[in-house]
C-alpha positions as CSV (number, residue, x, y, z in Angstrom):
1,X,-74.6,68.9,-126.5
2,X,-74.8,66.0,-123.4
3,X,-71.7,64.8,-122.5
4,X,-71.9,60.8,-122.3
5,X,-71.8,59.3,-118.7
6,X,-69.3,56.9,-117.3
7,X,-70.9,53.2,-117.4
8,X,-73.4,52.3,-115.7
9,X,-75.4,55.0,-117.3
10,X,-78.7,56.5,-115.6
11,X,-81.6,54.4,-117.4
12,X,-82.6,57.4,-119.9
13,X,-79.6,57.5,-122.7
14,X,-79.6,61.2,-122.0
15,X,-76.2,61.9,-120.3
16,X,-75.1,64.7,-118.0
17,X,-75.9,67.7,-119.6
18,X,-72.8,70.5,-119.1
19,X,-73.1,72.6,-115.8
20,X,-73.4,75.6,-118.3
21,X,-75.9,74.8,-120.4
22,X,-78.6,74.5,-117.3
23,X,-81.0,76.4,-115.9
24,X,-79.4,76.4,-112.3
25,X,-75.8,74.5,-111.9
26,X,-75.1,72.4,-109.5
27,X,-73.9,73.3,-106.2
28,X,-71.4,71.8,-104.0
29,X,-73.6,71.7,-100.3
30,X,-71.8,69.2,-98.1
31,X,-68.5,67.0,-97.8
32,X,-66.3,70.2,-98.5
33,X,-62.5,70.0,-98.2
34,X,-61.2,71.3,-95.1
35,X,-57.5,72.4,-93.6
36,X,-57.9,69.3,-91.6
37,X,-58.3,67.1,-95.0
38,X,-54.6,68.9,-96.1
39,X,-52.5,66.1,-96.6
40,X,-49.9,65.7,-93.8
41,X,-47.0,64.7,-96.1
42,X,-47.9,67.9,-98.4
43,X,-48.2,70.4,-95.7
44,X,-44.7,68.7,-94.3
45,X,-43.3,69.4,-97.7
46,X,-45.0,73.4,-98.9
47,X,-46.8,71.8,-101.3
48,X,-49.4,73.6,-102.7
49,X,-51.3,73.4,-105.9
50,X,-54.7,73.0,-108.6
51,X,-57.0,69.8,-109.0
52,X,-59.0,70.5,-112.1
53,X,-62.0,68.2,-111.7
54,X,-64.9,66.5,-114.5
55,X,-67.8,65.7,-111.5
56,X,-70.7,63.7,-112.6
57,X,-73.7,64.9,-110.7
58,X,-77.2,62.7,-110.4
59,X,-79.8,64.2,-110.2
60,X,-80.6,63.6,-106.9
61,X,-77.6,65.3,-105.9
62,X,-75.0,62.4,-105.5
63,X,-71.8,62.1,-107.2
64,X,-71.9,59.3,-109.7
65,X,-68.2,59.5,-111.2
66,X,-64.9,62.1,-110.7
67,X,-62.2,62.6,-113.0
68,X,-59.0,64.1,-112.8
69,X,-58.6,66.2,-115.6
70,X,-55.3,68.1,-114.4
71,X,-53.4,67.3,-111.1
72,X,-51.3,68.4,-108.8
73,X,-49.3,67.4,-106.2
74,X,-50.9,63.5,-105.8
75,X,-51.7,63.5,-102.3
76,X,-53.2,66.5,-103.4
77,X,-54.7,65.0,-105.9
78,X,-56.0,61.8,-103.9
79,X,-57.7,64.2,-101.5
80,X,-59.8,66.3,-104.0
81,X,-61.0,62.7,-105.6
82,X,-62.5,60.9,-102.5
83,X,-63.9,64.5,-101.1
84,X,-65.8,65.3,-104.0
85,X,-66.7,61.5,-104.5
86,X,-68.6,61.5,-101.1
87,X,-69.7,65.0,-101.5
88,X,-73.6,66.0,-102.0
89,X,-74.5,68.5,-104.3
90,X,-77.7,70.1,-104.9
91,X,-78.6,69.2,-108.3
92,X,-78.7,71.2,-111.6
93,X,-82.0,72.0,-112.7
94,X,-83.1,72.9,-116.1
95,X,-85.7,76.0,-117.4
96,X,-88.7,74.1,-116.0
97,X,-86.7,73.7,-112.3
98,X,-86.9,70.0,-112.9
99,X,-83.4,68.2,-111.4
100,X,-81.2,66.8,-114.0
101,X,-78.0,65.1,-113.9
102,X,-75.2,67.3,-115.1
103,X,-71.4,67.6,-115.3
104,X,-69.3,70.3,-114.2
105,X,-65.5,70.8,-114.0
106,X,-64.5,71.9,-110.6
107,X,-61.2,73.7,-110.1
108,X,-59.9,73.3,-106.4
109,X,-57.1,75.2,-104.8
110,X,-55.5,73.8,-102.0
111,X,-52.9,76.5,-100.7
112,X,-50.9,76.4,-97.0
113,X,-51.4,79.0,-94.9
């Protein structure tokens, strides 16, 4: 079962194809969230929480779309959206090893220390 992309789709009607069902998910390899991304005005207030995630991955590795699919706190929430929209990823790959563009939900926990 493909999932159907956000518009504009990639050129092949094929959509992202679930994280699960590929050979080799995709992996998150650069961009990642860091203490210094914690917003100030969450940290000032002990506010922790979950960002449940729907990322769209090309399959070259960019991020073609996010979606909150549970939030948070929403600075919390606003941070975990542009990070993983500038993140790189390296691509899911099916049986054959051949990059395809995928979707995965990604759970981030942001907790103060």
């Amino acid at each position: 079962p493909l999932t159907t992309c956000p518009p504009p789709c990639p050129d092949t009607a094929g959509a992202f194809t679930p994280a699960a069902l590929t050979a080799q998910p995709p992996r998150w390899v650069a961009g990642f969230i860091t203490d210094d991304d914690y917003p100030r005005v969450a940290r000032k207030q002990g506010q922790d929480g979950r960002v449940l995630l729907a990322v769209y991955v090309q399959d070259d590795g960019t991020v073609r779309d996010v979606r909150l699919l549970q939030g948070s706190y929403d600075a919390l929430n606003r941070v975990a959206l542009e990070k993983v929209k500038a993140a790189r990823f390296e691509p899911a790959r099916d049986a054959s090893g051949k990059p395809v563009p995928s979707k995965l939900l990604l759970p981030i926990r942001f907790e103060l220390k």
